[in-house]
N, CA and C atoms as a LAMMPS dump frame, in Angstrom:
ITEM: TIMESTEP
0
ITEM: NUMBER OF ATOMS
435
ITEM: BOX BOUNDS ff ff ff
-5.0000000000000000e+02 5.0000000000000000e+02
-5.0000000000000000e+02 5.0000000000000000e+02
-5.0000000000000000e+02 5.0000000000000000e+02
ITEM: ATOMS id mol type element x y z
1 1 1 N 428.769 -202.68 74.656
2 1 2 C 427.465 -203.229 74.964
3 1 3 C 426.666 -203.364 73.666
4 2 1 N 426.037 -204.65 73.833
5 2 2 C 425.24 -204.99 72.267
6 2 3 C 423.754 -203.499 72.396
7 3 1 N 423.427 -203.322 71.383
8 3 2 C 422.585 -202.429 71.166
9 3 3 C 421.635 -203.638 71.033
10 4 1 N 420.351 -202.909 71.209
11 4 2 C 418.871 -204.351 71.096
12 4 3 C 418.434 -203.222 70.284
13 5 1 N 417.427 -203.939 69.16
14 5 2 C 416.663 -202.973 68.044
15 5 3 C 415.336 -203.139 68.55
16 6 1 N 414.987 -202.082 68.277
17 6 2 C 413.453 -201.622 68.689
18 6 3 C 411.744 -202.753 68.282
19 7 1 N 412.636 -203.751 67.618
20 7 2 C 411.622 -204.592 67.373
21 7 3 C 411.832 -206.092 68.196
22 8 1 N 413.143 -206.253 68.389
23 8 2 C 413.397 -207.275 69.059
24 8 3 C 412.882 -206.848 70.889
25 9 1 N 412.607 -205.354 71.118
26 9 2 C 412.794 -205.427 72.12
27 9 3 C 411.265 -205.465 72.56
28 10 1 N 409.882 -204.991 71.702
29 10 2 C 408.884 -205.275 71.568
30 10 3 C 408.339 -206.815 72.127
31 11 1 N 408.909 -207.651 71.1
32 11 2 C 408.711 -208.982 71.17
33 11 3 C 409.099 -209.801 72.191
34 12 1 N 410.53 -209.074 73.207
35 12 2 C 410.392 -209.389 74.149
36 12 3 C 409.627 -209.346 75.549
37 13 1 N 409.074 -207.854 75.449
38 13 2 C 407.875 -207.466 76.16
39 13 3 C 406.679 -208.47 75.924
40 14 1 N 406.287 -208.998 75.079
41 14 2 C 405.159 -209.692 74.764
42 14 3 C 405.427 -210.897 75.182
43 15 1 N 406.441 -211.327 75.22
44 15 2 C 406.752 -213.152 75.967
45 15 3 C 407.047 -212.546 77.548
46 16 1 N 407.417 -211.035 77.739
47 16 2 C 407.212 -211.151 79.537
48 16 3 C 405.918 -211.179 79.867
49 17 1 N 404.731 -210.116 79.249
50 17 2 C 403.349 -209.782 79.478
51 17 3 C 403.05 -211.698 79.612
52 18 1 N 403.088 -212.182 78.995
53 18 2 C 402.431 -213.457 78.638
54 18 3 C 402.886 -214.491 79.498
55 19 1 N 403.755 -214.307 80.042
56 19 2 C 404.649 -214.917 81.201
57 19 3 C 403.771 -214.874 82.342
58 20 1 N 403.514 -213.164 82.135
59 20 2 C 402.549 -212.913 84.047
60 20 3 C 401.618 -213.394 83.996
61 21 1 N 400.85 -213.393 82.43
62 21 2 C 399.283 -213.624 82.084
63 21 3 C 399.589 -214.885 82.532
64 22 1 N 400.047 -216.227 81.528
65 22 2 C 400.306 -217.885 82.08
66 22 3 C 400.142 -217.737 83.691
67 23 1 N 401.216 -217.043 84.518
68 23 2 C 400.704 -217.43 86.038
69 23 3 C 400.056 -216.367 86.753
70 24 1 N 398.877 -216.332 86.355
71 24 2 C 397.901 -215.296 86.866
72 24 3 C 398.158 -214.065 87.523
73 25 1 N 399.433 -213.761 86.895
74 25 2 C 399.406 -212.039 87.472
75 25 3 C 399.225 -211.324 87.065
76 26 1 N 398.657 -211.695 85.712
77 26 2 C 397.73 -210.541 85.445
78 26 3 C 396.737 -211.061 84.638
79 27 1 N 395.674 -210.349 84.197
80 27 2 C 394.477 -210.695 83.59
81 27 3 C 394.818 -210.341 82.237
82 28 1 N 394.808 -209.19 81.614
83 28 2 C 395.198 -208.76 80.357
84 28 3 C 396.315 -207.964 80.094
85 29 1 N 397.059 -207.98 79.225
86 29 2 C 398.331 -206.619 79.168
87 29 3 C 398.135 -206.523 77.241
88 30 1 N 398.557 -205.231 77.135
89 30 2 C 398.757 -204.774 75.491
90 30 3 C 399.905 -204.56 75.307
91 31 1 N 400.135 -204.717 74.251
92 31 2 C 401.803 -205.096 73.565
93 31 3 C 402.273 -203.294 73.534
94 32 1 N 402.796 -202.888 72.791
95 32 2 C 403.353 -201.516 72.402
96 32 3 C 402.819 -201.438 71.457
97 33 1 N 402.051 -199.934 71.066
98 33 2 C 401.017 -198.737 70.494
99 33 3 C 401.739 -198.507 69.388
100 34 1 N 401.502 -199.087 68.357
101 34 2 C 401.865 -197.939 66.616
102 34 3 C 400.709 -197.385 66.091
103 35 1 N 401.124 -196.334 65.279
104 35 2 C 400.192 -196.265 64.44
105 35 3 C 400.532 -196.753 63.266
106 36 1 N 401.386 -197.906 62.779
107 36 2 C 401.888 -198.181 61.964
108 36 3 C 401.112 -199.48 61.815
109 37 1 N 400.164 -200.082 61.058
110 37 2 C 399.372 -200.865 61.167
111 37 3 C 400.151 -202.482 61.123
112 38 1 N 400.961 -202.101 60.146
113 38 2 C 401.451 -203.203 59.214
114 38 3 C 402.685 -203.379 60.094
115 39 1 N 403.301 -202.818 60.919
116 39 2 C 404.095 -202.941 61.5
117 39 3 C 403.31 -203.812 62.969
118 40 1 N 402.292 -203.494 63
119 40 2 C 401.826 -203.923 64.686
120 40 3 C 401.592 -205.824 63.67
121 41 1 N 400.988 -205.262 62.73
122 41 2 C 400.649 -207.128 61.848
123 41 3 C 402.105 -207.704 61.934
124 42 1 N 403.183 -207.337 62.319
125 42 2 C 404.292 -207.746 62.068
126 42 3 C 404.502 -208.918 63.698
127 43 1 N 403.99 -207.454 64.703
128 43 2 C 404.458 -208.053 65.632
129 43 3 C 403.327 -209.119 65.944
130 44 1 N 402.42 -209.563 65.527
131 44 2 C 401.132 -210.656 65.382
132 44 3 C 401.78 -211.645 64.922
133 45 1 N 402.825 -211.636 63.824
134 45 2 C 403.31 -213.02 64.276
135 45 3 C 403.967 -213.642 64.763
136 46 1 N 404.563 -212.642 65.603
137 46 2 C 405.353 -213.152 66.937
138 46 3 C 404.423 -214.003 68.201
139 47 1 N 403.596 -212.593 68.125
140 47 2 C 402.6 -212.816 69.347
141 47 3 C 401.891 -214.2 69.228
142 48 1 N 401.29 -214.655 68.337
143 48 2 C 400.961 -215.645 68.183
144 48 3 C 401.659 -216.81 68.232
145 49 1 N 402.788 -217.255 67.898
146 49 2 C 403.601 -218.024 68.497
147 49 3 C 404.285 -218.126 69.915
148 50 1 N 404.277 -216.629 70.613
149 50 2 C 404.564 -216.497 72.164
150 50 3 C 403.517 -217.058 72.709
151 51 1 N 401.896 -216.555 72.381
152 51 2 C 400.907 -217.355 73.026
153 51 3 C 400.821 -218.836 72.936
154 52 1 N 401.057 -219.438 71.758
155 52 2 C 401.116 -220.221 71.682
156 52 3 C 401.952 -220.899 72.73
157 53 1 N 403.125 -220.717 72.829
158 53 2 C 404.166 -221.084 73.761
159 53 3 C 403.835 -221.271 75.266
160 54 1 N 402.95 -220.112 75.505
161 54 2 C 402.755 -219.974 77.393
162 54 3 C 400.961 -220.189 77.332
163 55 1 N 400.468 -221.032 76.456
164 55 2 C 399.222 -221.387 76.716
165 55 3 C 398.087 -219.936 76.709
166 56 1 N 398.572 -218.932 75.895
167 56 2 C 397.45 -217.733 76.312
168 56 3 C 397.01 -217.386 74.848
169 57 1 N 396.311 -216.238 74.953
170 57 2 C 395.894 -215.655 73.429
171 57 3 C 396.229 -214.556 73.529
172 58 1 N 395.513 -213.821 72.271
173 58 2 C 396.089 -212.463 71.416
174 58 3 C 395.268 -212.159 70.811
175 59 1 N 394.566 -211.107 70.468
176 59 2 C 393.808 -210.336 69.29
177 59 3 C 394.405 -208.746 69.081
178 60 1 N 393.742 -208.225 67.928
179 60 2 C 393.981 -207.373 67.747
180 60 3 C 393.322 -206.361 68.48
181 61 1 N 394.101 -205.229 68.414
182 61 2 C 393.338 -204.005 69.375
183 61 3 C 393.698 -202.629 68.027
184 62 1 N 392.361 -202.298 67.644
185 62 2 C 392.618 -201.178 66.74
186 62 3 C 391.889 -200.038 67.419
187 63 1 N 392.534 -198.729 67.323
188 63 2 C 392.298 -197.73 67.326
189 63 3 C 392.443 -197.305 68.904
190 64 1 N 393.017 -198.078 69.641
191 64 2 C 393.198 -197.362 70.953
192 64 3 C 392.307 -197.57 72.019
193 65 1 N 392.229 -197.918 73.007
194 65 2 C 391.665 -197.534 74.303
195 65 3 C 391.876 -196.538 75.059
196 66 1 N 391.257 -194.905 74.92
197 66 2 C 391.604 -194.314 75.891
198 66 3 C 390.762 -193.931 77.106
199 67 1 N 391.938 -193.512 77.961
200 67 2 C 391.429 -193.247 79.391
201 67 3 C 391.913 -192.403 79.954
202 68 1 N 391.873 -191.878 81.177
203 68 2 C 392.554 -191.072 81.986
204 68 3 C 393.873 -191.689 82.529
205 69 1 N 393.773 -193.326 82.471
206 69 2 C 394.948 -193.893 82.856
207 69 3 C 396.253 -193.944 82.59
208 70 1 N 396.105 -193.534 81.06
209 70 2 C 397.431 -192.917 80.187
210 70 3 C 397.61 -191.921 79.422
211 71 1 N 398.237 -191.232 78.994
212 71 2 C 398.303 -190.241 78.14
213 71 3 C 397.439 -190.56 76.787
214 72 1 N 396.994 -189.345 76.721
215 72 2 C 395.942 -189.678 75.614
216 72 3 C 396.706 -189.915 74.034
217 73 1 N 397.851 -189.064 73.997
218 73 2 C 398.508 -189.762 72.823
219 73 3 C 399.265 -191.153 72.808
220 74 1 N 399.115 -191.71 73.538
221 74 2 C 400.015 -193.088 73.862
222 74 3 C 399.36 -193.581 73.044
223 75 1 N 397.707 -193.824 73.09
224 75 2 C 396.904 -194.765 72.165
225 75 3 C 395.979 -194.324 71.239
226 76 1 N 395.924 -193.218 70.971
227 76 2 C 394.91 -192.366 70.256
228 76 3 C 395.693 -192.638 68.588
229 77 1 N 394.603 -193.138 67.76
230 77 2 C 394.46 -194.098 66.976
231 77 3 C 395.762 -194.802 66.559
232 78 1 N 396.101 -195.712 67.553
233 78 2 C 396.886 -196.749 67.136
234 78 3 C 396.329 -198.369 66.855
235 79 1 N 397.482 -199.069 67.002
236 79 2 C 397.253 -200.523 66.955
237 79 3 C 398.114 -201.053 67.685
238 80 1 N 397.171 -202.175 68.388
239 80 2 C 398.547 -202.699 68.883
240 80 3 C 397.611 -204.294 69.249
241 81 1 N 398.128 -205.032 70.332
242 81 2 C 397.586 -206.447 70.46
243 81 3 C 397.393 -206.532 71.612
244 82 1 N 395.923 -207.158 72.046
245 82 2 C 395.475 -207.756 73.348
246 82 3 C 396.154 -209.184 73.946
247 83 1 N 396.409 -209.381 74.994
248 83 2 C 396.915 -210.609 75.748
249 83 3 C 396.038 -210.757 76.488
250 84 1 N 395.643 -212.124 76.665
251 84 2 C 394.757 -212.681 77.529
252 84 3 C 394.946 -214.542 77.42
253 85 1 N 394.337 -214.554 78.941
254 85 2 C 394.4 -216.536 79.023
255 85 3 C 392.754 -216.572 79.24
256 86 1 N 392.218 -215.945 79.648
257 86 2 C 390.906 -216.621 79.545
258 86 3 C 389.829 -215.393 78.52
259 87 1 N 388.976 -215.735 77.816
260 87 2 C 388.529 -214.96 77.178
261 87 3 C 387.471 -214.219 77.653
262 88 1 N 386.949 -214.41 78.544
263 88 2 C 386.42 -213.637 79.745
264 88 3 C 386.633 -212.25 79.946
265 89 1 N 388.389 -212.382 80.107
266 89 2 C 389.261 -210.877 80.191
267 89 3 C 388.862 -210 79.252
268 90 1 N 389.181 -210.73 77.478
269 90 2 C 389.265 -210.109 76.37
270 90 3 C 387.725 -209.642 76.429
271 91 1 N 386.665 -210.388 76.541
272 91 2 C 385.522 -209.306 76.607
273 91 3 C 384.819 -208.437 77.809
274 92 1 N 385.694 -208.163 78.945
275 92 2 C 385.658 -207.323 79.514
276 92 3 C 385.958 -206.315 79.269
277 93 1 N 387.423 -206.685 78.674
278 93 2 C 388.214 -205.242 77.796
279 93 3 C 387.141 -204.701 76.905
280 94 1 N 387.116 -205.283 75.932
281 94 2 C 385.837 -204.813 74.653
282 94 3 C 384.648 -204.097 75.104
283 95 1 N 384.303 -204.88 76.48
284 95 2 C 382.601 -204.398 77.12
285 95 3 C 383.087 -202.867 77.522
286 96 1 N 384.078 -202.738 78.224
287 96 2 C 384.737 -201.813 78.597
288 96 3 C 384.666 -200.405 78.05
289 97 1 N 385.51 -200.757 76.914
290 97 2 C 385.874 -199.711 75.347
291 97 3 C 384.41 -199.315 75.371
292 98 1 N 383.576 -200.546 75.278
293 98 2 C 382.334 -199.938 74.533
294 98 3 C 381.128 -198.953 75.547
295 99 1 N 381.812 -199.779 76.851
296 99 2 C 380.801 -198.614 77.877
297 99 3 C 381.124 -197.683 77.59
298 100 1 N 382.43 -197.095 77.362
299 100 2 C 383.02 -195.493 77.582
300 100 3 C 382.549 -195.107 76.086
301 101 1 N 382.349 -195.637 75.033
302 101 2 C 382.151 -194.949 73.482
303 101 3 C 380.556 -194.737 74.256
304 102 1 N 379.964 -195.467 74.608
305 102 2 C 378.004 -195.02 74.929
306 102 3 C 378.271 -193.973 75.859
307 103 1 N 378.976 -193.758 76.457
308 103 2 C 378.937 -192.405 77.634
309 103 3 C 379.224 -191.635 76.937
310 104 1 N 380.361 -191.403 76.372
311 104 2 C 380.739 -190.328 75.565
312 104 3 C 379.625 -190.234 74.579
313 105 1 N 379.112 -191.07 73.972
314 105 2 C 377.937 -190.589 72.762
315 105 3 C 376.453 -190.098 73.671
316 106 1 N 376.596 -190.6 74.713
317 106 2 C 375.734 -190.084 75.086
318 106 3 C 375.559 -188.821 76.394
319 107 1 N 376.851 -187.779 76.273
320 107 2 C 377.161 -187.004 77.32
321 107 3 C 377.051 -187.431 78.61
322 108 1 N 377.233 -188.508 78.902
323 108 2 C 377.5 -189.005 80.523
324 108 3 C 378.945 -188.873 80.625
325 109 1 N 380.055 -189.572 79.916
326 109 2 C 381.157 -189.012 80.34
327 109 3 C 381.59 -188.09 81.52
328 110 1 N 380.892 -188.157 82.248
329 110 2 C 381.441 -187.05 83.681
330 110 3 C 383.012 -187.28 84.136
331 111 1 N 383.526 -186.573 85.159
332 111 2 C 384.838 -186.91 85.547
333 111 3 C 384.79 -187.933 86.438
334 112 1 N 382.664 -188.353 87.429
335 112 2 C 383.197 -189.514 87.69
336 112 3 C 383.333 -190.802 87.038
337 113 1 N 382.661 -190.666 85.57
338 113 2 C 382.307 -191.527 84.729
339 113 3 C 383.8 -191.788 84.435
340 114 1 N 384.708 -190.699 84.011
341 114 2 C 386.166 -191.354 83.41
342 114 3 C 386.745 -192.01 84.778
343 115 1 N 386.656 -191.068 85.723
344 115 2 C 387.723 -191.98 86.627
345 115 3 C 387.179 -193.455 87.041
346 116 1 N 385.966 -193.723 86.966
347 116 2 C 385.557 -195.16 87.022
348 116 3 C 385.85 -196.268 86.109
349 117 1 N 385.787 -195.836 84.783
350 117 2 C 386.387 -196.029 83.372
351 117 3 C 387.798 -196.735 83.504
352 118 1 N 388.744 -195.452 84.084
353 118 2 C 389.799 -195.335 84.029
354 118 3 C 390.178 -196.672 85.475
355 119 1 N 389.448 -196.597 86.077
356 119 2 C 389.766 -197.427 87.318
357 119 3 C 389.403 -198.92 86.997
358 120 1 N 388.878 -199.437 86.376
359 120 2 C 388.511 -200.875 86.218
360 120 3 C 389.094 -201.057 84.78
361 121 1 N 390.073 -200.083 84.154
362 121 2 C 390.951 -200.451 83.143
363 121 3 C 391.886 -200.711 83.955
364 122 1 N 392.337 -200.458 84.742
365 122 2 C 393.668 -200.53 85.526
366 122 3 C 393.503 -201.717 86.193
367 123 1 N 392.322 -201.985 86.978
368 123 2 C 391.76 -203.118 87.723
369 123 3 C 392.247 -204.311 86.372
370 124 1 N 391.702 -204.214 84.948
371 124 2 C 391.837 -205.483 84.284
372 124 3 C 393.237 -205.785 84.483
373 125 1 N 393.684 -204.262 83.897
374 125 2 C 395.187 -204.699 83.465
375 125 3 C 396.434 -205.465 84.953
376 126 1 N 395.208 -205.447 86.168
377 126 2 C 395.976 -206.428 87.316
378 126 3 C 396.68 -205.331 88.215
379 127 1 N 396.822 -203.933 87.736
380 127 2 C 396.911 -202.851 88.739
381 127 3 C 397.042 -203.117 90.439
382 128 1 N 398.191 -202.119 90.821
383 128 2 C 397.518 -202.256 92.465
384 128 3 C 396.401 -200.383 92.2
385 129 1 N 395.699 -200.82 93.665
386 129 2 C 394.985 -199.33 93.489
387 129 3 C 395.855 -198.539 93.762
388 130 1 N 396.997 -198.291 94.248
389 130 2 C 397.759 -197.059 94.883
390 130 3 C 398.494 -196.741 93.251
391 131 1 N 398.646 -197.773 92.161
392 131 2 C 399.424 -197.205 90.87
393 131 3 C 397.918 -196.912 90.128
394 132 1 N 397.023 -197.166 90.451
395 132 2 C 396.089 -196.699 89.497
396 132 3 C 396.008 -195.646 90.122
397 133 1 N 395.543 -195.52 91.144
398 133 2 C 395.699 -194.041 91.554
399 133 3 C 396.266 -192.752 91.089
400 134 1 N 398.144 -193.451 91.605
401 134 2 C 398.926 -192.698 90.672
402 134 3 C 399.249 -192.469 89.47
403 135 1 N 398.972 -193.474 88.884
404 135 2 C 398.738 -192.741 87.618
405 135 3 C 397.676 -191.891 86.785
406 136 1 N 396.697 -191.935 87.142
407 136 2 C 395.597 -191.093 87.27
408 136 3 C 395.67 -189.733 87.446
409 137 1 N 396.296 -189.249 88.806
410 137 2 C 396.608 -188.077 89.157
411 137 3 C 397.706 -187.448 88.036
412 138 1 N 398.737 -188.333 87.956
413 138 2 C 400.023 -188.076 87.071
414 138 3 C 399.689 -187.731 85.551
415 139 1 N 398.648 -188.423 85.003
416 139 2 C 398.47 -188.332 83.671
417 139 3 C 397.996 -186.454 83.582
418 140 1 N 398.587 -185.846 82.762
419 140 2 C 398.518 -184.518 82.367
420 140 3 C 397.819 -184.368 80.855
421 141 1 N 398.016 -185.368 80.296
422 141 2 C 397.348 -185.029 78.755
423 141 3 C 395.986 -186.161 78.925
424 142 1 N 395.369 -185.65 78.681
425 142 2 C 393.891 -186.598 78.674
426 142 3 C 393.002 -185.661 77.628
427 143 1 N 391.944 -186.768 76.994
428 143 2 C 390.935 -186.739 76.205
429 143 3 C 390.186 -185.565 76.304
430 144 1 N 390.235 -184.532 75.509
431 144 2 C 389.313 -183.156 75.397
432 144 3 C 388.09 -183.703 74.463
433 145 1 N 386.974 -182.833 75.126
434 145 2 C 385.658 -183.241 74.636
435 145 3 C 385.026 -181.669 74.667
């Protein structure tokens, strides 16, 4: 059996994400988390030619989005790339990030504040509620404050 290398197999994730995005099944998806900067710039110029291909876009995503929705080391300061077809999405995401940095700066952060957080990240990313759910419950490492 052919072995696939860890970068080819990236890039294929990003032409499936972009696949669902083109026929609206989903709103936004993020590529795979480095902290390797220059390595995520690598996979940007893939991405940009996949979007190109299925009519969608791409930006960069630095330093992570976290939530209760995933393990807090999955994205805790990485890089990686936003997918989106309408840009609408992409600044929901952003509005998003930035509600949860004002809660946290401003001690609102509650547990219902994350799980709401955490629930309309899942909502972008096209989630059903029963996997946001579950993953929610499932996630064991989350953000200490």
């Amino acid at each position: 059996m052919r072995t696939i290398d860890e970068f080819s197999k990236v890039v294929g994730a990003m032409s499936c994400f972009n696949e669902m995005i083109a026929c609206g099944c989903k709103n936004v998806a993020l590529g795979h988390p480095t902290s390797d900067r220059a390595l995520r710039d690598e996979h940007m110029a893939f991405a940009k030619k996949i979007c190109e291909d299925h009519d969608t876009q791409c930006c960069e995503e630095n330093g992570g989005f976290l939530t209760d929705l995933f393990p807090y080391s999955m994205n805790k300061d990485k890089f990686n790339i936003l997918f989106y077809k309408d840009e609408r999405y992409r600044d929901a995401y952003f509005a998003l990030k930035e509600r949860k940095a004002k809660l946290v700066a401003d001690g609102a952060y509650t547990p219902a504040a994350r799980r709401e957080i955490a629930w309309e990240f899942g909502k972008l990313l096209s989630y059903s509620d029963e996997a946001i759910d579950r993953m929610i419950a499932e996630n064991t490492e989350r953000e200490e404050f």
